[in-house]
mmCIF file of the C-alpha atoms, coordinates in Angstrom:
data_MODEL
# 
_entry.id   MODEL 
# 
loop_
_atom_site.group_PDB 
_atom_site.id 
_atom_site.type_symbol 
_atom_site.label_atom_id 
_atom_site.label_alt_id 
_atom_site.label_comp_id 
_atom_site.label_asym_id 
_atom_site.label_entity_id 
_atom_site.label_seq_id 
_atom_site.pdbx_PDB_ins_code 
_atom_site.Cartn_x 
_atom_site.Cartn_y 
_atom_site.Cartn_z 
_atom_site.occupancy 
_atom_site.B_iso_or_equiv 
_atom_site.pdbx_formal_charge 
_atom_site.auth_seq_id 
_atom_site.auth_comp_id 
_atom_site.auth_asym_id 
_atom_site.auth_atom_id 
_atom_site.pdbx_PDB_model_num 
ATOM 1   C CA . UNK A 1 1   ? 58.154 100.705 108.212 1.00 0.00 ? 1   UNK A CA 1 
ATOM 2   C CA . UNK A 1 2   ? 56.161 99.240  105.127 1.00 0.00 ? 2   UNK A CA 1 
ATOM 3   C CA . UNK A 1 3   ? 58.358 97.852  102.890 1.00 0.00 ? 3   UNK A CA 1 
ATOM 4   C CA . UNK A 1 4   ? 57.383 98.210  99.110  1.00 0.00 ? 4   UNK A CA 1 
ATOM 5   C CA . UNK A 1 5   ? 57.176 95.793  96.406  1.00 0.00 ? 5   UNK A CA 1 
ATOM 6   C CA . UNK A 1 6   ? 57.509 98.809  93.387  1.00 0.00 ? 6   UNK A CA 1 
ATOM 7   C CA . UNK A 1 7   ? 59.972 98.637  91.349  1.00 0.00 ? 7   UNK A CA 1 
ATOM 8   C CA . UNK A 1 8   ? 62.966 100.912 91.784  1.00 0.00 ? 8   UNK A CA 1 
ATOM 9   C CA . UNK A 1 9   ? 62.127 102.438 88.297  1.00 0.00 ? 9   UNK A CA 1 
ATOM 10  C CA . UNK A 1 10  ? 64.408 105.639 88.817  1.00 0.00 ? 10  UNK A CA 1 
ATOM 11  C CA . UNK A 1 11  ? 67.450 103.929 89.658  1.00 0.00 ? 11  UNK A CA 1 
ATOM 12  C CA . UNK A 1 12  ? 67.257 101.797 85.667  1.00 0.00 ? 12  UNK A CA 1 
ATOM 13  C CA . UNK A 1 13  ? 65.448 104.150 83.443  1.00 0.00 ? 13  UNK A CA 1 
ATOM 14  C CA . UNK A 1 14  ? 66.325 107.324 82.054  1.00 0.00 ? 14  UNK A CA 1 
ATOM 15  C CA . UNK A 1 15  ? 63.881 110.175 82.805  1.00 0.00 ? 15  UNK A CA 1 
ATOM 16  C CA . UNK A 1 16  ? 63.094 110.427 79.552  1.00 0.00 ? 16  UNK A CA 1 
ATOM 17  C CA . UNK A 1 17  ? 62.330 106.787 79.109  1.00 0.00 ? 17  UNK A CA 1 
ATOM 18  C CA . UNK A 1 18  ? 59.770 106.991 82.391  1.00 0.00 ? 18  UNK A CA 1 
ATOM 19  C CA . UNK A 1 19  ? 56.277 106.810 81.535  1.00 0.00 ? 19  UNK A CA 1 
ATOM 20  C CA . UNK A 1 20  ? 54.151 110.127 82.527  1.00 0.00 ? 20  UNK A CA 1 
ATOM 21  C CA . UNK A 1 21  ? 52.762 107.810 85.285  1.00 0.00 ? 21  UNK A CA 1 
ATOM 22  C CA . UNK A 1 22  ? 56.358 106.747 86.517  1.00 0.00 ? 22  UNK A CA 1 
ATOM 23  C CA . UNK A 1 23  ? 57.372 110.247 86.238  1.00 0.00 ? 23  UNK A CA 1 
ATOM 24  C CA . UNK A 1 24  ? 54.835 112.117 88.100  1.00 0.00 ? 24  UNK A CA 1 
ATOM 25  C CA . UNK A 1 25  ? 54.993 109.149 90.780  1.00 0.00 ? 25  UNK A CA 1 
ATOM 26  C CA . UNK A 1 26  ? 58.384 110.666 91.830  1.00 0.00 ? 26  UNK A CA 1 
ATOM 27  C CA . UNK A 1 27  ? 56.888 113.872 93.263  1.00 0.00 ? 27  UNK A CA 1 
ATOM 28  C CA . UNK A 1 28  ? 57.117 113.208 97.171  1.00 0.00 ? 28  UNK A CA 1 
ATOM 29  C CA . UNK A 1 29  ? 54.205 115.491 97.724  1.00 0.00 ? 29  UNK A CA 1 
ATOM 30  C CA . UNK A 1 30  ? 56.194 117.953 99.854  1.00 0.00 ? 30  UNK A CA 1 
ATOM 31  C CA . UNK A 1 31  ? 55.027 121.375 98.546  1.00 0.00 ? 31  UNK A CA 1 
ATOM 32  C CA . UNK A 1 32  ? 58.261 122.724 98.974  1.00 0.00 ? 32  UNK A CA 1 
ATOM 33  C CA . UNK A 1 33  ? 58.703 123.828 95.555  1.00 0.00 ? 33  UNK A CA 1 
ATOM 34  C CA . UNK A 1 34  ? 55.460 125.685 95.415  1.00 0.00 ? 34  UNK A CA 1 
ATOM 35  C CA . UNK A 1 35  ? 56.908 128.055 98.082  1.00 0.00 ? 35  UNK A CA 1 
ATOM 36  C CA . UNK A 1 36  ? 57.591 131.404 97.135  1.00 0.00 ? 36  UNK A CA 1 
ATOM 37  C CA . UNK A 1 37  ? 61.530 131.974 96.417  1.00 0.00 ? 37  UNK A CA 1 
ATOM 38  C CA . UNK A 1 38  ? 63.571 135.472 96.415  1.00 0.00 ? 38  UNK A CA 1 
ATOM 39  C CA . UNK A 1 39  ? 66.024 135.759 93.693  1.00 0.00 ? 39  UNK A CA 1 
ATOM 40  C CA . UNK A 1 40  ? 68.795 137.984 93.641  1.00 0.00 ? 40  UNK A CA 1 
ATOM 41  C CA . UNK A 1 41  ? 69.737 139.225 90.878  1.00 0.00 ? 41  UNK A CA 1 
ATOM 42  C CA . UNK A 1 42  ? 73.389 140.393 91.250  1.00 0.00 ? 42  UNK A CA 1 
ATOM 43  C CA . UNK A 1 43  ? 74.701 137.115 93.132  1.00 0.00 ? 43  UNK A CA 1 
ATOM 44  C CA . UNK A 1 44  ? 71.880 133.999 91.693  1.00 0.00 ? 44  UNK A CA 1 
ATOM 45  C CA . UNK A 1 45  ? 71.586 133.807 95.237  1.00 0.00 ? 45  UNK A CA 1 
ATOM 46  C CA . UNK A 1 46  ? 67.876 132.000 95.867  1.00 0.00 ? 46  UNK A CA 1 
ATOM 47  C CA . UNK A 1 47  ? 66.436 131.849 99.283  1.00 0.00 ? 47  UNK A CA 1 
ATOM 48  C CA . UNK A 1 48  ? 63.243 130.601 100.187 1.00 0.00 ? 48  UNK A CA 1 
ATOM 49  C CA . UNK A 1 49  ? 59.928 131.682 101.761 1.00 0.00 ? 49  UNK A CA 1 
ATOM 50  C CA . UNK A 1 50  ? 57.457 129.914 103.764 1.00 0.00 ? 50  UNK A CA 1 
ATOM 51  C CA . UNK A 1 51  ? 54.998 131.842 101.051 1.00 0.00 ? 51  UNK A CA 1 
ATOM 52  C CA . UNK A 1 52  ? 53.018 129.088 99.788  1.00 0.00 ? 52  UNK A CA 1 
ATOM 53  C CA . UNK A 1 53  ? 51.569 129.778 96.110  1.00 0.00 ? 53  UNK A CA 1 
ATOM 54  C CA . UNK A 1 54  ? 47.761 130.284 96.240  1.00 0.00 ? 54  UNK A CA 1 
ATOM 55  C CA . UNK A 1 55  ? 46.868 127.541 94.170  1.00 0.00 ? 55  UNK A CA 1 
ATOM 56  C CA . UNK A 1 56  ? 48.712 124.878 96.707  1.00 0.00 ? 56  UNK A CA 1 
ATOM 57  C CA . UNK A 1 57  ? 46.381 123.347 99.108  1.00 0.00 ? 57  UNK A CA 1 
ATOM 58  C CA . UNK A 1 58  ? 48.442 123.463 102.151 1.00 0.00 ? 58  UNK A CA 1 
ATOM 59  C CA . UNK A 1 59  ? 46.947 120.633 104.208 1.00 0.00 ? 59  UNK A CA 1 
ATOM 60  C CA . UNK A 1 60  ? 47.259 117.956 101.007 1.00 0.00 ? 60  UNK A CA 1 
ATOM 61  C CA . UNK A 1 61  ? 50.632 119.787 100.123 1.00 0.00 ? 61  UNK A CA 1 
ATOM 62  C CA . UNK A 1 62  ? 48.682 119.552 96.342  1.00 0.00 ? 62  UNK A CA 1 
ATOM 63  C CA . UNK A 1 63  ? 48.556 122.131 93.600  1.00 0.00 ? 63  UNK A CA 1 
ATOM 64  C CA . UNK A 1 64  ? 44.190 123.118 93.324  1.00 0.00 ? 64  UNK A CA 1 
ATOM 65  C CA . UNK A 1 65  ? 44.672 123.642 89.519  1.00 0.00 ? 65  UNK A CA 1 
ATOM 66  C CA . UNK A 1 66  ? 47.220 121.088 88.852  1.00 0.00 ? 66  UNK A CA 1 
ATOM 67  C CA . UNK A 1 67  ? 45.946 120.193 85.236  1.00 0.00 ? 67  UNK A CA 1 
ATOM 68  C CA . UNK A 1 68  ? 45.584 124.428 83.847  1.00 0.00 ? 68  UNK A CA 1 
ATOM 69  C CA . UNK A 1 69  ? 48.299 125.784 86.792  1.00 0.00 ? 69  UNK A CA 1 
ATOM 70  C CA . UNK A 1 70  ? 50.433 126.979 83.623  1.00 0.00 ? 70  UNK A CA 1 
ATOM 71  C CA . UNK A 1 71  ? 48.067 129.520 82.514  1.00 0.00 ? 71  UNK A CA 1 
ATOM 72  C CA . UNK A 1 72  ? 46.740 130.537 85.909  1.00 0.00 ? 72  UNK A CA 1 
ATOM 73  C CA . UNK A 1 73  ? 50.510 130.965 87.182  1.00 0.00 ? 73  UNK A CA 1 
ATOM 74  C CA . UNK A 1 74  ? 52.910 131.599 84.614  1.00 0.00 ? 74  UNK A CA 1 
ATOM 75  C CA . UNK A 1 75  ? 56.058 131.494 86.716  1.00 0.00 ? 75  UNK A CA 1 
ATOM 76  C CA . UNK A 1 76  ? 55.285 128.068 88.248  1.00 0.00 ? 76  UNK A CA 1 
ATOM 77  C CA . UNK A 1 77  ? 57.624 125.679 87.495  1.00 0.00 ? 77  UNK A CA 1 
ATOM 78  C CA . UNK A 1 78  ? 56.434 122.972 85.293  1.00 0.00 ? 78  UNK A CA 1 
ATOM 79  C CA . UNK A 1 79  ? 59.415 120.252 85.442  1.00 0.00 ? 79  UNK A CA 1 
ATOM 80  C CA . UNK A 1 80  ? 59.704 118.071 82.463  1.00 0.00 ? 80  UNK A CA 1 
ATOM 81  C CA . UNK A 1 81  ? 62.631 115.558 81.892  1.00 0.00 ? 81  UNK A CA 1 
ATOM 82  C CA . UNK A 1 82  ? 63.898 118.310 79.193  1.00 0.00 ? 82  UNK A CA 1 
ATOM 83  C CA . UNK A 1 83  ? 64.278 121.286 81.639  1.00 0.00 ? 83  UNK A CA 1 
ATOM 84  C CA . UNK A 1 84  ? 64.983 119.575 84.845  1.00 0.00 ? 84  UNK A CA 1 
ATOM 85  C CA . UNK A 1 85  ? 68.734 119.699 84.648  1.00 0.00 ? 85  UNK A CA 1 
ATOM 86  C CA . UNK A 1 86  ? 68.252 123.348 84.308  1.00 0.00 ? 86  UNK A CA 1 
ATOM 87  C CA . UNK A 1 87  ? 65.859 123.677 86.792  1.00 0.00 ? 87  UNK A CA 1 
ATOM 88  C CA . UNK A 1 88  ? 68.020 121.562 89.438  1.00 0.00 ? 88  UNK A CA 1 
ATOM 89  C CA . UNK A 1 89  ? 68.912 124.664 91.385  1.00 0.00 ? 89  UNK A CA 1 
ATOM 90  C CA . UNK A 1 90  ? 65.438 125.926 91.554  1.00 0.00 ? 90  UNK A CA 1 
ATOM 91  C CA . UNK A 1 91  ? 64.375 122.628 93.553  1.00 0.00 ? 91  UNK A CA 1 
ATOM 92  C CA . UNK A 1 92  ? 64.530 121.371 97.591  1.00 0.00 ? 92  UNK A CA 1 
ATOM 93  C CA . UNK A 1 93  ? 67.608 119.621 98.222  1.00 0.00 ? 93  UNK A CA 1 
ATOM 94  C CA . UNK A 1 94  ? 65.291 116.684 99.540  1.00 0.00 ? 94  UNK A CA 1 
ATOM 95  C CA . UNK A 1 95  ? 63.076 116.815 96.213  1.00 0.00 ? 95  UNK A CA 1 
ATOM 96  C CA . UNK A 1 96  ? 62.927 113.356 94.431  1.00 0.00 ? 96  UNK A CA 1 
ATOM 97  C CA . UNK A 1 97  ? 63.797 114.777 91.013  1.00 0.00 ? 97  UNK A CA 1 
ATOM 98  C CA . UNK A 1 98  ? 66.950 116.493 92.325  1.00 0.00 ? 98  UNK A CA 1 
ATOM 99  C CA . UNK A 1 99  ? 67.988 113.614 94.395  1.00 0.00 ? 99  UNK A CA 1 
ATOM 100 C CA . UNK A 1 100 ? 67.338 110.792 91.073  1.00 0.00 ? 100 UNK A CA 1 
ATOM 101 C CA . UNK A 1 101 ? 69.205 113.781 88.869  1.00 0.00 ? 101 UNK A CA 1 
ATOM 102 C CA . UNK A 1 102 ? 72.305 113.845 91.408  1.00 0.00 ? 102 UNK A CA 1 
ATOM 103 C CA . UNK A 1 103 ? 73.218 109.719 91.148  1.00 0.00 ? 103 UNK A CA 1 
ATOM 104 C CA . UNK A 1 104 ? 71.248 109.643 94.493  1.00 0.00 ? 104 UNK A CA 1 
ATOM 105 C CA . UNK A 1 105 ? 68.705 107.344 96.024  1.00 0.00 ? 105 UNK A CA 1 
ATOM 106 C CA . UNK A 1 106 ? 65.282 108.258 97.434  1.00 0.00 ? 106 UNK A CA 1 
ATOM 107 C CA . UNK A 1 107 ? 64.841 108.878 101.018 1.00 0.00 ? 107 UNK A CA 1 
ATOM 108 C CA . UNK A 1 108 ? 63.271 106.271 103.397 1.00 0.00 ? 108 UNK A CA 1 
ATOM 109 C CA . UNK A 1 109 ? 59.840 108.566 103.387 1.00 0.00 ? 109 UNK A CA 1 
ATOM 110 C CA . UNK A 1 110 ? 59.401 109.083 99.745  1.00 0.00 ? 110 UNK A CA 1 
ATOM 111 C CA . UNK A 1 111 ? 56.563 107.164 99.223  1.00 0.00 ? 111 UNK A CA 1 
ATOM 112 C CA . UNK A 1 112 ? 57.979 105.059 96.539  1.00 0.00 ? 112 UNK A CA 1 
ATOM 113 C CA . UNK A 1 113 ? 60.360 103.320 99.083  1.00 0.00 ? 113 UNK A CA 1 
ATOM 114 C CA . UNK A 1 114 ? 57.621 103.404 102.131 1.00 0.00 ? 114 UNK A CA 1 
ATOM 115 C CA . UNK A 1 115 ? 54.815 102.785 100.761 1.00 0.00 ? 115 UNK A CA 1 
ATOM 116 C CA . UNK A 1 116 ? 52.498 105.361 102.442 1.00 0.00 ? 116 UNK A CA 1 
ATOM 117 C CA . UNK A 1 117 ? 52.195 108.988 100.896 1.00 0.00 ? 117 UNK A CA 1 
ATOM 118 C CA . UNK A 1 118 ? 51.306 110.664 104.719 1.00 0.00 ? 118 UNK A CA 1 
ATOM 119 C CA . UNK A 1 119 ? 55.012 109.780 105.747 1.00 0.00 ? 119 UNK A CA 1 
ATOM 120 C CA . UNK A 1 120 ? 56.030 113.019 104.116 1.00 0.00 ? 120 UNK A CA 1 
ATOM 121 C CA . UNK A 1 121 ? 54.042 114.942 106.460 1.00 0.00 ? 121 UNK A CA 1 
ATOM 122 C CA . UNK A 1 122 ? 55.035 112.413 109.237 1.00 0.00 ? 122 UNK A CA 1 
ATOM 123 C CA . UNK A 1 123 ? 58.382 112.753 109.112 1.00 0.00 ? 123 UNK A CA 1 
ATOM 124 C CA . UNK A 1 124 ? 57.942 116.420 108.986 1.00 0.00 ? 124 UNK A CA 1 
ATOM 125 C CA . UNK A 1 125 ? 59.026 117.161 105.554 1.00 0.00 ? 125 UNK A CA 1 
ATOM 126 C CA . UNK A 1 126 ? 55.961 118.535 103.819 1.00 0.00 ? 126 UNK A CA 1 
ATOM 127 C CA . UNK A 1 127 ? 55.084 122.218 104.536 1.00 0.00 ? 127 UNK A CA 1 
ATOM 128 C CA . UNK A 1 128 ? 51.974 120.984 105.761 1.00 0.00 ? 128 UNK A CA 1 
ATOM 129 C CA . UNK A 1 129 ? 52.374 123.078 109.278 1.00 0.00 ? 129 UNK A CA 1 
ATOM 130 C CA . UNK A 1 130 ? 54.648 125.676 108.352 1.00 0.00 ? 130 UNK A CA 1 
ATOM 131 C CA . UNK A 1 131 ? 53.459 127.663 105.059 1.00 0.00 ? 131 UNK A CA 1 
ATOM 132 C CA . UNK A 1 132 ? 51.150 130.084 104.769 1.00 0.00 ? 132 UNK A CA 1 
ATOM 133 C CA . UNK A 1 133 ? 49.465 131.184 101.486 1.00 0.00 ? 133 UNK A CA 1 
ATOM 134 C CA . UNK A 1 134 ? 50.539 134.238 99.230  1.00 0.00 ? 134 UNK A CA 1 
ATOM 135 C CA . UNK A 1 135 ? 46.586 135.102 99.779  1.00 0.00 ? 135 UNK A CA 1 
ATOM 136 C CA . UNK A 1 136 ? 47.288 136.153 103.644 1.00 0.00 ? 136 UNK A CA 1 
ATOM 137 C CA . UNK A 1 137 ? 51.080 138.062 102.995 1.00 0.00 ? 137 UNK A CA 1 
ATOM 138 C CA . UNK A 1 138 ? 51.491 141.730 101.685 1.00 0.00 ? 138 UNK A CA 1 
ATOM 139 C CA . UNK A 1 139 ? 53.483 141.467 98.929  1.00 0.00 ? 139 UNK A CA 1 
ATOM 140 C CA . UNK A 1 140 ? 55.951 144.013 100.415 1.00 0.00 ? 140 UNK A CA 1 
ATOM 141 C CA . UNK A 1 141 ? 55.870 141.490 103.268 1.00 0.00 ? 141 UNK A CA 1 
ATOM 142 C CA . UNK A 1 142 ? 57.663 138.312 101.616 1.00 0.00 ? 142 UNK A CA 1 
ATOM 143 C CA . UNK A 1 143 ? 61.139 139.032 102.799 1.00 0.00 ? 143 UNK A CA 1 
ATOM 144 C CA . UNK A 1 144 ? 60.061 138.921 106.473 1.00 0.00 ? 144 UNK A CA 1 
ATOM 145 C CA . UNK A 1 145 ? 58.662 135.215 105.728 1.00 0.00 ? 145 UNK A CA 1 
ATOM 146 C CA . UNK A 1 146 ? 62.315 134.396 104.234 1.00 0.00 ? 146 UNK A CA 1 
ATOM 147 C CA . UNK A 1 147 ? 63.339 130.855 106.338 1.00 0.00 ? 147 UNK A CA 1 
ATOM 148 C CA . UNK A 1 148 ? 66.948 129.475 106.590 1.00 0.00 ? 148 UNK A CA 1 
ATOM 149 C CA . UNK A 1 149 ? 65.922 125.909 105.399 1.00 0.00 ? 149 UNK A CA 1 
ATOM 150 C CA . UNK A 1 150 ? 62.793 124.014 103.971 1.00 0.00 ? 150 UNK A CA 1 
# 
């Protein structure tokens, strides 16, 4: 494995003292939290689907409208360092801003300890070969694509 010579920036600074560039840089790339999640209303319960959202370009696990995905899909999740505390429960256990969040370190793919941004999909984390996009699912569909763990 590569080692890294980057600073360990999220284990001395404060979210809300990282620079956008620092901040964005702790997305792992994954997708996972562009899948499409079931909420249930009378227990909070939340359980995932392998429904990828439209915009997400499956094989680069990368949002296609990353800059204007706000006001082309209001219920995405845009985490800032204000929300994110609320948002914790809406993210991947493995997710780099849960993990950082928690007290915990990053994982030996995240590209911030490795070096290389493929070892996501290496090491089989991404949904890079297991979503499929909203565009191909009936809506009345989405509980049949409900998966046990992303």
């Amino acid at each position: 494995m590569k080692k890294t010579h980057i600073d360990p920036f999220w284990k001395n600074l404060a979210f809300d003292e990282m620079t956008p560039a620092q901040w964005e840089s702790l997305c792992d790339g994954c997708g996972k939290c562009c899948l499409r999640k079931i909420e249930y209303e009378d227990t909070g319960e939340i359980c995932y689907t392998d429904v990828a959202c439209r915009y997400l370009d499956i094989e680069d696990c990368r949002c296609s409208l990353y800059e204007d995905r706000a006001q082309e899909m209001p219920d995405c999740l845009i985490l800032t360092p204000d929300n994110l505390e609320s948002s914790l429960h809406l993210l991947p256990e493995t997710c780099a801003y849960r993990l950082v969040a928690l007290g915990m370190d990053l994982p030996w793919w995240h590209h911030l300890v490795c070096g290389q941004k493929e070892t996501v999909h290496s090491a089989q984390i991404s949904v890079r070969d297991c979503a499929v996009s909203e565009e191909k699912v009936h809506i009345g569909e989405i509980q049949e694509h409900m998966i046990d763990t992303i």
